[in-house]
BAGUDREN-121215 format. One line per field, with one value per residue (C-alpha): residue number from 1; residue in three letters; x, y, z. Coordinates in nm, 3 decimals, decimal comma. Example, Ala and Ser with C-alpha at 12.3 -4.5 7.8 and 13.67 -1.06 7.14 Angstrom:
2
num <- c(1|2)
residuo <- c(ALA|SER)
c1 <- c(1,230|1,367)
c2 <- c(-0,450|-0,106)
c3 <- c(0,780|0,714)
***
This chain:
293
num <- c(1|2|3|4|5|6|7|8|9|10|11|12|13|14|15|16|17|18|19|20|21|22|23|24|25|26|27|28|29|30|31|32|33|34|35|36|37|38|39|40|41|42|43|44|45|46|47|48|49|50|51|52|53|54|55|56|57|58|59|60|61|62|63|64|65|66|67|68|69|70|71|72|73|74|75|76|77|78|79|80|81|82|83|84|85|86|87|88|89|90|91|92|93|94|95|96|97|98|99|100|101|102|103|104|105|106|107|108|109|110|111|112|113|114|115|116|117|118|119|120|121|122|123|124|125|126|127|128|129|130|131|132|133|134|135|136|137|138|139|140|141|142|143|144|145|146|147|148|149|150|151|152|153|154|155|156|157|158|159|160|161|162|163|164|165|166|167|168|169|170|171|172|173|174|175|176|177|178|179|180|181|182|183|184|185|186|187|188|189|190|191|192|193|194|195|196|197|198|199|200|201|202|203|204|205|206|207|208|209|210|211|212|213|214|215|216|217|218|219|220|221|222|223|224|225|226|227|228|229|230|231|232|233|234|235|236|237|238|239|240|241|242|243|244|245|246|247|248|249|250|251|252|253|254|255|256|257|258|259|260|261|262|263|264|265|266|267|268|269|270|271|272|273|274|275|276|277|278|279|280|281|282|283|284|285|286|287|288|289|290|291|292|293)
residuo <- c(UNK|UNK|UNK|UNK|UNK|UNK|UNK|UNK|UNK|UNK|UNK|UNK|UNK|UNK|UNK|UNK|UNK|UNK|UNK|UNK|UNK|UNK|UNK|UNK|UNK|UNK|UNK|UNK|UNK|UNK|UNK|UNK|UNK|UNK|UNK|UNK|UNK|UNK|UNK|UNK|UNK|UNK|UNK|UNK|UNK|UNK|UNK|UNK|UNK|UNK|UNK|UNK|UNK|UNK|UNK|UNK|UNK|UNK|UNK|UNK|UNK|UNK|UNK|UNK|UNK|UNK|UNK|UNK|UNK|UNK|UNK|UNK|UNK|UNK|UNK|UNK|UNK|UNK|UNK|UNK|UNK|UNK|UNK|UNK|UNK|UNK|UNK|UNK|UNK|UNK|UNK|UNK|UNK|UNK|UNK|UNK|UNK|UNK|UNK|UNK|UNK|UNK|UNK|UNK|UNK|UNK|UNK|UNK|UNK|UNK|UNK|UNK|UNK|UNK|UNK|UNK|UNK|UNK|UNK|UNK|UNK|UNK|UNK|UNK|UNK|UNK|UNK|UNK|UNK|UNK|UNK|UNK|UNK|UNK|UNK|UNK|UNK|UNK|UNK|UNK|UNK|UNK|UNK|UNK|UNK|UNK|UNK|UNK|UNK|UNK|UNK|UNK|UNK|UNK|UNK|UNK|UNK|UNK|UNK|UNK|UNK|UNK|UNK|UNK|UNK|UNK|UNK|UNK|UNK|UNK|UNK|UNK|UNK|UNK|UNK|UNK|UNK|UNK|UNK|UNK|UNK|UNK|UNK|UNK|UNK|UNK|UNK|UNK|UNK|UNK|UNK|UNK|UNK|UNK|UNK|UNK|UNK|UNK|UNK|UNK|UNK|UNK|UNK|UNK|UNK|UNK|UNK|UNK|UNK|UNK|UNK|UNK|UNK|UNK|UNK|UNK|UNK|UNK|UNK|UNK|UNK|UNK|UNK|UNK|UNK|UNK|UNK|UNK|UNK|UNK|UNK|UNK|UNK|UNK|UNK|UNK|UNK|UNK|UNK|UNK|UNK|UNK|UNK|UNK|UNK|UNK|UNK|UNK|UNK|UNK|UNK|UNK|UNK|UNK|UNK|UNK|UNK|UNK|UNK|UNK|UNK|UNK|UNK|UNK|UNK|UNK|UNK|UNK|UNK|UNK|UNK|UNK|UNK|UNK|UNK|UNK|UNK|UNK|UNK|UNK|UNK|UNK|UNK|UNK|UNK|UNK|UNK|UNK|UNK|UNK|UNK|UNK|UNK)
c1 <- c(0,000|0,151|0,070|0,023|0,314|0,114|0,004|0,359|0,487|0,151|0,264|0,665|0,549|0,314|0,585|0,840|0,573|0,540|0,945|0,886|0,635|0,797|1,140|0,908|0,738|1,093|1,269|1,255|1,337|1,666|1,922|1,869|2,263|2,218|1,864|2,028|2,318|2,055|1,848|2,112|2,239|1,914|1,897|2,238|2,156|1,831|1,940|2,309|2,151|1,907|2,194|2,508|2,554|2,465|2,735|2,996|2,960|2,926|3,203|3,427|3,156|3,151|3,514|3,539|3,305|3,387|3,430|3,058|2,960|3,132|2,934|2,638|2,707|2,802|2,461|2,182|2,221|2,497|2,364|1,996|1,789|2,066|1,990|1,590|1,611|1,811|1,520|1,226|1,399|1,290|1,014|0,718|0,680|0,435|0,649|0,967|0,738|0,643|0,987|1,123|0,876|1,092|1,339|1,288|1,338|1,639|1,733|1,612|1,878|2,134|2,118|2,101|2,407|2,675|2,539|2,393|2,096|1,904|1,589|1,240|0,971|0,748|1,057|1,160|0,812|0,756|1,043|0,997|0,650|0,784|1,058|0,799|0,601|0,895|0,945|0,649|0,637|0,940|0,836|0,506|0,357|0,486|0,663|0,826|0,995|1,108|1,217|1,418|1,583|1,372|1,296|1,280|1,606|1,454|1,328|1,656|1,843|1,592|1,637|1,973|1,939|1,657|2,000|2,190|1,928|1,894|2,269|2,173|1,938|2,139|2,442|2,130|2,008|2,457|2,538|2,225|2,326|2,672|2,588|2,386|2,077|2,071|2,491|2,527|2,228|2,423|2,749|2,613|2,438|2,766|2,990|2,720|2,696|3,061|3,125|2,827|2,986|3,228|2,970|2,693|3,013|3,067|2,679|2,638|2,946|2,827|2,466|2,249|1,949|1,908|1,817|1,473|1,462|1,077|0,887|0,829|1,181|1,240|0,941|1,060|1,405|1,268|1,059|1,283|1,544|1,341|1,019|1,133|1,444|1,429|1,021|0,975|1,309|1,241|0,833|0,964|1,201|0,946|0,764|0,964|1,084|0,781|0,630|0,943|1,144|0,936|0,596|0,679|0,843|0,516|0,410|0,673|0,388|0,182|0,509|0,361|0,004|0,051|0,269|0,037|-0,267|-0,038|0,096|-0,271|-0,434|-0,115|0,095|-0,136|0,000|-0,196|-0,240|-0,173|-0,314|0,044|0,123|-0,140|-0,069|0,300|0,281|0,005|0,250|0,570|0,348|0,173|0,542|0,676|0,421|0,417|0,766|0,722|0,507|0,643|0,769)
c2 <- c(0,000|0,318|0,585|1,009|1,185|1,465|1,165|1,075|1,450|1,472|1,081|1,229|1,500|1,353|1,088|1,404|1,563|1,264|1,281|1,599|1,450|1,156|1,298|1,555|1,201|1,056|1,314|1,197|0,865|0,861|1,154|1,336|1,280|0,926|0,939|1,097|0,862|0,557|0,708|0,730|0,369|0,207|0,400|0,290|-0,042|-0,049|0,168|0,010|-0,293|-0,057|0,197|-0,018|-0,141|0,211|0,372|0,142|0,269|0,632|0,667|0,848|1,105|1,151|1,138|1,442|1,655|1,482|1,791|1,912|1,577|1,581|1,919|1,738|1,476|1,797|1,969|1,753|1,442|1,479|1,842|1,941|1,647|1,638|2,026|1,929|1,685|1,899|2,168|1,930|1,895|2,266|2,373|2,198|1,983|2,269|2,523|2,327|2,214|2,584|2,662|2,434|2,598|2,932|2,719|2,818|3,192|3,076|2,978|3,282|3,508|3,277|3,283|3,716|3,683|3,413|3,379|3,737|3,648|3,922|3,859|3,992|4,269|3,971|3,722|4,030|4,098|3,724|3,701|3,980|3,822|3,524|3,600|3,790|3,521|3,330|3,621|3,603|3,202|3,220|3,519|3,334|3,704|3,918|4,263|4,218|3,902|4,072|4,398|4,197|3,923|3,672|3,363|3,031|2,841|2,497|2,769|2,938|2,586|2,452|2,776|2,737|2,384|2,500|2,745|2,403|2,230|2,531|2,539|2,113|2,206|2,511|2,273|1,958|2,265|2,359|1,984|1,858|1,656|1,621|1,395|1,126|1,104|0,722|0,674|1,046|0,995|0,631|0,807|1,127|0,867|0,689|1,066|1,168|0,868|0,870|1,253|1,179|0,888|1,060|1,327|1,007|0,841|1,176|1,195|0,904|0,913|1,239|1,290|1,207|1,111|0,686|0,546|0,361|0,069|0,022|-0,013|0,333|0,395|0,134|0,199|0,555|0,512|0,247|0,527|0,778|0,525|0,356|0,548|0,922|0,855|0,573|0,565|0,954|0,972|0,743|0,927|1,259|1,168|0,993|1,272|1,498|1,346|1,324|1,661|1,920|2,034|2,384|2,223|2,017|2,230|2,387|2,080|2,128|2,345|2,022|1,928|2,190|2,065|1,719|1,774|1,984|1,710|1,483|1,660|1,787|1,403|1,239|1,474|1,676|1,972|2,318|2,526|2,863|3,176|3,270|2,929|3,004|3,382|3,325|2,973|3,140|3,449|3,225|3,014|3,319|3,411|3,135|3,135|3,446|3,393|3,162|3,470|3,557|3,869)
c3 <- c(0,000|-0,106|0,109|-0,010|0,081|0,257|0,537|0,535|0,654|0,895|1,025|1,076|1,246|1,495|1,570|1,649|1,837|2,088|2,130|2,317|2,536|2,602|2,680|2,952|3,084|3,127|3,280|3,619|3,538|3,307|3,299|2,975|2,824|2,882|2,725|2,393|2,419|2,421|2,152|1,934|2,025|1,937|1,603|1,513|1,600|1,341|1,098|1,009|0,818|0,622|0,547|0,543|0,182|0,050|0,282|0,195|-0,141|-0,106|0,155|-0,063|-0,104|0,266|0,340|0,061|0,262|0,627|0,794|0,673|0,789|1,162|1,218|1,090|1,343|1,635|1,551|1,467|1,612|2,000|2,050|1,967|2,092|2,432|2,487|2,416|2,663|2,906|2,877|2,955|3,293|3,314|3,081|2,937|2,648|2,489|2,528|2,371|2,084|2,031|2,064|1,794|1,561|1,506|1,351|1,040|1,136|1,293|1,008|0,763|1,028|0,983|0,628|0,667|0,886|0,768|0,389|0,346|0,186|0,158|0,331|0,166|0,316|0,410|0,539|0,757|0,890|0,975|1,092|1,350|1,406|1,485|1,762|1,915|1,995|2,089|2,342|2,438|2,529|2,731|2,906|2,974|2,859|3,142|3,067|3,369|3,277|2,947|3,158|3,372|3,134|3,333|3,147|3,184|3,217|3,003|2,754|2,672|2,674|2,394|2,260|2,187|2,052|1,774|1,700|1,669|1,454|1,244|1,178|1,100|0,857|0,682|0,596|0,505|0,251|0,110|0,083|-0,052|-0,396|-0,248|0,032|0,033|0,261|0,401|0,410|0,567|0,873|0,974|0,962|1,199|1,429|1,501|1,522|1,739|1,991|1,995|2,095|2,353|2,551|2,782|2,876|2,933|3,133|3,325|3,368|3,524|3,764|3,893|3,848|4,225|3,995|3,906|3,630|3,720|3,478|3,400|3,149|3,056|3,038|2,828|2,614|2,587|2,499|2,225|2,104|2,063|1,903|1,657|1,627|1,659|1,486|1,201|1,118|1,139|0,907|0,683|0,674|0,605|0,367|0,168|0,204|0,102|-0,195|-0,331|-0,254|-0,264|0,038|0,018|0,059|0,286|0,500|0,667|0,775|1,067|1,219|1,280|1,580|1,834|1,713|1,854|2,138|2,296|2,208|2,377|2,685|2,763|2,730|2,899|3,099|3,244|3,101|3,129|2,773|2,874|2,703|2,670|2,489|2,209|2,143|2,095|1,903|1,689|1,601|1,537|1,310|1,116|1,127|0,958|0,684|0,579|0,524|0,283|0,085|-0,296|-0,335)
***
């Protein structure tokens, strides 16, 4: 049965959306270094027999563009989900999700900085629209907050690793045709585990918090290996394939969509007024970005 691409994007991103909720769920229960560590573990594990033959043959494509590919491995796969579950020690699963939505603004001021790409009237004004609501999440809507550089310490750390993925995703956009999808992911899944082992050593020597070894921690860590990593990957890719990286590129918007669905029906988590005026602005944001001159 072949499925449409457009449920393929909608299936990735509901899958992504539960990896916010579930790395919230877990955070008492597994240290959030080791959690990344483990992810990335289990997707090696899975994803080496799919991807193997393909990146035995392509490897001198990747060893001509390694260093691309180690900051691949730096960005996307040992730092952004690691900082994401840092935050959800300290934040909310809705307000991460939101969060991860200005990425593609991120990603429109990196461009303006580092590539100086000029950006358009509308990609300025949604871009401005955009980091306002972000503002406005972390500040949970108080001036006061915002007066007095008061914000939420999870906030600013997923923050900083939507800056990570965006940097991910600007290098994904340089090398595209260059470096091959399947080959390049199994290559930054084993960079990444590796530069994550002696902080997930150092972790666990030091950290006062156990790892309780249940069923939901096992479930979650299989669900963020296999689920969140190979199925959602192999979903979007589909998807994207089929319908152009443009297109499908708005269908990011559905991640916030289904977090919040799930951390309201299984977390317990409150939607704040707050929550929908700035997720509301950073997604108006982010499509009227996408606006022709």
């Amino acid at each position: 049965m072949i499925f449409p691409p457009q449920a393929l994007l909608v299936f990735a991103t509901l899958l992504w959306g539960g990896n916010f909720v579930i790395g919230r769920a877990v955070a008492g229960d597994i240290p959030p270094i080791t959690l990344a560590f483990l992810r990335w573990i289990v997707a090696f594990i899975i994803f080496f027999p799919i991807a193997y033959s393909r990146t035995k043959k392509e490897w001198p494509m990747l060893k001509k563009h390694f260093g691309a590919v180690l900051i691949l491995a730096l960005t996307g796969v040992a730092t952004f989900n690691t900082l994401v579950y840092i935050g959800l020690h300290y934040t909310t699963s809705i307000n991460a999700s939101l969060m991860n939505s200005s990425t593609p603004i991120i990603i429109y001021i990196l461009s303006f900085i580092f590539l100086k790409e000029r950006l358009t009237k509308f990609q300025l004004f949604g871009t401005l629209l955009s980091l306002a609501g972000v503002l406005f999440i972390i500040s949970g809507g108080l001036m006061e907050s915002l007066l007095a550089f008061s914000f939420n310490k999870g906030d600013l750390i997923v923050l900083v690793a939507v800056i990570c993925w965006s940097v991910y995703s600007l290098l994904i956009k340089k090398y595209a045709g260059k470096l091959p999808g399947y080959s390049t992911f199994l290559v930054t899944i084993a960079l990444g585990a590796l530069m994550l082992l002696p902080f997930t050593v150092y972790e666990l020597l030091t950290t006062s918090q156990a790892i309780t070894w249940g069923a939901s921690t096992i479930g979650a860590i299989f669900y963020v290996g296999i689920i969140a990593s190979i199925v959602a990957f192999l979903s979007w890719n589909t998807g994207v394939v089929a319908l152009g990286a443009n297109k499908a590129g708005i269908y990011l918007n559905f991640i916030p969509v289904f977090a919040t669905i799930f951390a309201v029906l299984f977390l317990d988590e409150q939607l704040l007024m707050a929550q929908i005026i700035g997720g509301i602005a950073v997604i108006a944001g982010v499509f009227i970005t996408t606006i022709k001159k």
